[in-house]
MARPATOR-873788 format. One record per residue (C-alpha): residue number from 1; x, y, z. Coordinates in steps of 0.02 Angstrom, whole numbers, plus 50000, padded with zeros to 5 digits. Each point is the difference from the previous one (the first is absolute). Layout:
NUM,X,Y,Z
...
END
This chain:
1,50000,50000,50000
2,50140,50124,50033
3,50103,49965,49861
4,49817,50058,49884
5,49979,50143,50102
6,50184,50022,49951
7,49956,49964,49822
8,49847,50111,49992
9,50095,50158,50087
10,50135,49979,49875
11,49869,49986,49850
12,49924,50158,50062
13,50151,50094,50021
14,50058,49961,49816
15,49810,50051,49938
16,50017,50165,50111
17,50184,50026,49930
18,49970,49969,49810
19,49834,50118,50010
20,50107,50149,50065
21,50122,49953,49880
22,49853,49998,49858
23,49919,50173,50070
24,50194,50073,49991
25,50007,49947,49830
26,49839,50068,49962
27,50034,50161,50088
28,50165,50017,49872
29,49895,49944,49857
30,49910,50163,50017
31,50036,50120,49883
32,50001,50222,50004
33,49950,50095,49859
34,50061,50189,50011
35,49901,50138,49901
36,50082,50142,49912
37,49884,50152,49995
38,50075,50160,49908
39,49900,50109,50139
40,49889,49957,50122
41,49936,50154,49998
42,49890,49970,49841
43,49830,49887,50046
44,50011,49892,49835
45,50187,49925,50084
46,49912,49984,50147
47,49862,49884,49918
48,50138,49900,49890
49,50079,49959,50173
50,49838,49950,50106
51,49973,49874,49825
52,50177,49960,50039
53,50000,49972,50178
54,49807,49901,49989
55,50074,49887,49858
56,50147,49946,50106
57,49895,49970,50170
58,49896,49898,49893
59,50157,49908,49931
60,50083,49978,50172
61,50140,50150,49980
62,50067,50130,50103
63,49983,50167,49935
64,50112,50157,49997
65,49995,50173,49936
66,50111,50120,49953
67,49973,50189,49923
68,50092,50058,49863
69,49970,50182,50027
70,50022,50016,49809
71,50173,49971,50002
72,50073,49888,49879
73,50156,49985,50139
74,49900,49979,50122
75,49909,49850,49918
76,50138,49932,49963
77,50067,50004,50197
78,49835,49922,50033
79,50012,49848,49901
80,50198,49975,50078
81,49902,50006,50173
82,49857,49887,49931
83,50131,49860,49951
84,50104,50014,50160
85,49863,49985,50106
86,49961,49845,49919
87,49870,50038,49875
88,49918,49856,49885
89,49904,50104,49871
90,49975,50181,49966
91,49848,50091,49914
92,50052,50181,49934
93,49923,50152,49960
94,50143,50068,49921
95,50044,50191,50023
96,50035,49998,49794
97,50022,49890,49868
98,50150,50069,49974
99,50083,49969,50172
100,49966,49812,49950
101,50159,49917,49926
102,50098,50028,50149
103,49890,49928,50109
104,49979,49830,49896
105,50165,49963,49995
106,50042,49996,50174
107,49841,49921,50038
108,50019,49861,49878
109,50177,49997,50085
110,49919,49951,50137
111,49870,49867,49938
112,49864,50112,50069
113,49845,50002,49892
114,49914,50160,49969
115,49838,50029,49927
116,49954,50189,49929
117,49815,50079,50069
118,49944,50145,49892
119,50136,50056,49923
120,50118,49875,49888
121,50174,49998,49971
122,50095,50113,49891
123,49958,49933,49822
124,50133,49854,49949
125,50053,49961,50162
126,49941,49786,50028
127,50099,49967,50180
128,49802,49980,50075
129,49888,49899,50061
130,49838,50082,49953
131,49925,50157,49971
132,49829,50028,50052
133,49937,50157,49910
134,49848,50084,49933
135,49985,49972,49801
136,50063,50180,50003
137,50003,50014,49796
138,49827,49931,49953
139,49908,50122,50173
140,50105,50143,49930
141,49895,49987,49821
142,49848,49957,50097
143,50006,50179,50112
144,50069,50089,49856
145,49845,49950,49898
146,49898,50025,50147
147,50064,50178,50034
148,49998,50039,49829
149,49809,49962,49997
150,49950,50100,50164
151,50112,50151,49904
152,49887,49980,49833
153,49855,49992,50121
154,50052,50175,50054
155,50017,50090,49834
156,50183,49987,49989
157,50148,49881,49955
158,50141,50063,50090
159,50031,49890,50184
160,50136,50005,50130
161,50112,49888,50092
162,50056,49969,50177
163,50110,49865,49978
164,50128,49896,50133
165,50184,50015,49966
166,50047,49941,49825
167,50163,49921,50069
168,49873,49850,50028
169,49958,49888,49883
170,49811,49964,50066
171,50003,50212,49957
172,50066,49967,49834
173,49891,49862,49949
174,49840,50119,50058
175,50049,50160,49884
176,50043,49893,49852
177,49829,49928,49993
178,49918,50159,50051
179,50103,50094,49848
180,49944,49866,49894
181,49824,50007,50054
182,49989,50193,49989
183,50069,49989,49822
184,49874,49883,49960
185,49848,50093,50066
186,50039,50170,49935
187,50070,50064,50186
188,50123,50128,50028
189,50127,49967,50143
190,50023,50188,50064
191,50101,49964,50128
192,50077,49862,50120
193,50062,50043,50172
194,50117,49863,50111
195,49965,49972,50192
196,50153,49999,50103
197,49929,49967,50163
198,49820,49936,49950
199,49899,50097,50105
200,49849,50089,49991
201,50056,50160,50050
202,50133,49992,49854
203,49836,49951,49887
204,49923,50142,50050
205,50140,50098,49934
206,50023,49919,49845
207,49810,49990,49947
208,49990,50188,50029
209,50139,50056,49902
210,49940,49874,49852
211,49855,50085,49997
212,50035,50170,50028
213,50158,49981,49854
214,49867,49885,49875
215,49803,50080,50041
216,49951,49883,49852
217,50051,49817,50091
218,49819,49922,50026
219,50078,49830,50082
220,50126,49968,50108
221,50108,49817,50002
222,50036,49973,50173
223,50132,49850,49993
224,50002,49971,50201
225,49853,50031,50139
226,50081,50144,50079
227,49994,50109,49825
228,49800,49962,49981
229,49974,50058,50182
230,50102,50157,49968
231,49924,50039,49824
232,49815,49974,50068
233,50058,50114,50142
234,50042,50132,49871
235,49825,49986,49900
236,49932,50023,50160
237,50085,50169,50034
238,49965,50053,49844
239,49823,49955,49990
240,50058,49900,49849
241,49940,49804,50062
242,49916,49900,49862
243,50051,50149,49878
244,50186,49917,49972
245,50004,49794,50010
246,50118,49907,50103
247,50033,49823,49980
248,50124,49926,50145
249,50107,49844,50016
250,50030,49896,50163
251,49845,50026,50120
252,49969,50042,50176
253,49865,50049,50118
254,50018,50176,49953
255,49980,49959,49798
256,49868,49898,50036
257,49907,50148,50084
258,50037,50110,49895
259,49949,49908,49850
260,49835,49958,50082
261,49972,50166,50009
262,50024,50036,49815
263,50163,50107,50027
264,50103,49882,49922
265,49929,49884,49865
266,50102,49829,49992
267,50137,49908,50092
268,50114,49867,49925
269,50027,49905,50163
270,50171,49912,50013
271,49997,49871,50156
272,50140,50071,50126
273,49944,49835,50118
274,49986,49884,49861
275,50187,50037,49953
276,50075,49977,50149
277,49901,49843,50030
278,50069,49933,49833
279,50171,50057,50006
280,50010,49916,50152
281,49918,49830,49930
282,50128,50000,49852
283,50157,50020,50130
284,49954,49874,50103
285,49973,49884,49863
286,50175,50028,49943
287,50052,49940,50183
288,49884,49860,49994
289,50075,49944,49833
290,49831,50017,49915
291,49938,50082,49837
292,50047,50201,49997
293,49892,50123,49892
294,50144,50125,49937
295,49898,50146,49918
296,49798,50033,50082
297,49925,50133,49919
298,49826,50025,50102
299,49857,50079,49922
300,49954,50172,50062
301,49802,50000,49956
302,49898,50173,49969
303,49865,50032,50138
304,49871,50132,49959
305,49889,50081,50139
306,49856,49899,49942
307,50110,49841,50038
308,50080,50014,50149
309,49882,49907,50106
310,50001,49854,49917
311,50064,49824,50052
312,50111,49998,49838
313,50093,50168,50086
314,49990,49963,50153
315,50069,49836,49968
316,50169,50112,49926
317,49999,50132,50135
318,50042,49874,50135
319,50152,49966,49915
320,50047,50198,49993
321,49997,50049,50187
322,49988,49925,50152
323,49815,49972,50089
324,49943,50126,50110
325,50035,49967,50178
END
């Protein structure tokens, strides 16, 4: 009998030992994702990193953050601190396309994969994992032709552009459709003005002295949310709303109202959530050693004020922003 109790103890303290050896292994199993924003400051990085951060806790990753601040030197510090703290994966919002090439090569130094939210690498660079993007090219001719129509609508041809820095290629993709769509439809591009900071303030700024140097524009591009929420703020002052057309990309609470209330007329939505979620699906497929999708290009659809409501938006908006708390 003692030499089974013996037996038994020993069986249990073998079970007891190889399960905290297991949960140790499982513990180091578990990989950390780090996301790369190029400012927090800006609510679209914010909603690329909560779609980061859900996808991984879904997964079974850690999740880390670090701010660019806009600095391509400062991005690149970040990703050196990313990989020596042990990172598996990284998702990036990149400050520029063209602070890219640097980047990749150390990264793919470092067998780190990296997967590209909203904006994409600078054009002929391949040193990626994926690149989860808006179709940039295709929603630029959609908005131009859209804009070009709420112009004509107006009496006029002549629109105007607040655009996002054209050292990014998502930027570059949008104004070649739109100049292709505006040459199409009969539109006159009167003038295009770059963000620096993308805020609505800066909008503000812009929109007014568009107008004030080009009386004729009757539509306004706006190629990020912040520009429609500064242009509508303009009509406002002016006691110009409805009389000039705005047409937005991206989406946010603030479009949303406003375009409910007929001050701006469409948004092309482009799913800030829904990127980060898939970036982060694509990198941890690489680690898993299963099937990567290299290029996503993710429809940005056209909501009108009559269609907002619907399941089919609302369906697209939860992949745009967070829910409300």
């Amino acid at each position: 009998m003692k030499n089974l109790r013996n037996r038994l103890k020993f069986a249990a303290g073998v079970a007891l030992a190889s399960f905290a050896l297991f949960g140790v292994a499982e513990a180091q199993e578990k990989k950390t994702i780090a996301y790369l924003a190029p400012s927090l400051d800006i609510s679209y990085w914010q909603w690329v990193g909560y779609g980061v951060k859900e996808k991984a806790k879904e997964l079974g990753m850690d999740y880390v953050e670090f701010t660019s601040e806009n600095s391509p030197a400062k991005q690149m510090d970040n990703a050196r601190t990313a990989v020596t703290k042990g990172v598996d994966a990284i998702v990036i919002g990149p400050v520029s396309s063209t602070s890219t090439p640097p980047l990749l090569a150390y990264l793919k130094s470092q067998n780190i994969p990296i997967a590209f939210a909203g904006i994409g690498p600078q054009p002929g660079q391949s040193d990626y994992t994926s690149s989860v993007t808006a179709n940039n090219y295709e929603t630029g001719k959609a908005q131009g032709s859209f804009v070009c129509k709420l112009a004509k609508d107006r009496g006029g041809n002549q629109v105007g552009m607040l655009s996002l820095p054209q050292d990014r290629e998502n930027a570059q993709k949008y104004l070649k459709g739109a100049e292709e769509a505006f040459k199409a439809d009969g539109c006159e591009l009167a003038q295009m003005l770059e963000t620096r900071g993308l805020t609505v303030n800066e909008a503000v700024t812009q929109a007014n002295d568009m107008l004030t140097a080009h009386p004729d524009i009757k539509a306004i591009y706006g190629m990020y949310d912040e520009a429609g929420t500064g242009a509508a703020k303009v009509l406002q002052t002016r006691g110009m709303t409805g009389k000039v057309g705005i047409a937005v990309a991206d989406g946010s609470p603030t479009t949303i109202a406003l375009l409910k209330s007929n001050a701006i007329q469409g948004i092309f939505f482009q799913e800030a959530v829904g990127q980060g979620i898939d970036g982060t699906q694509q990198v941890f497929n690489a680690i898993s050693g299963t099937p990567v999708k290299k290029d996503l290009a993710l429809v940005m659809p056209l909501v009108t004020a009559d269609k907002v409501d619907t399941p089919e938006a609302k369906a697209v908006i939860a992949r745009v922003f967070p829910p409300a708390n």
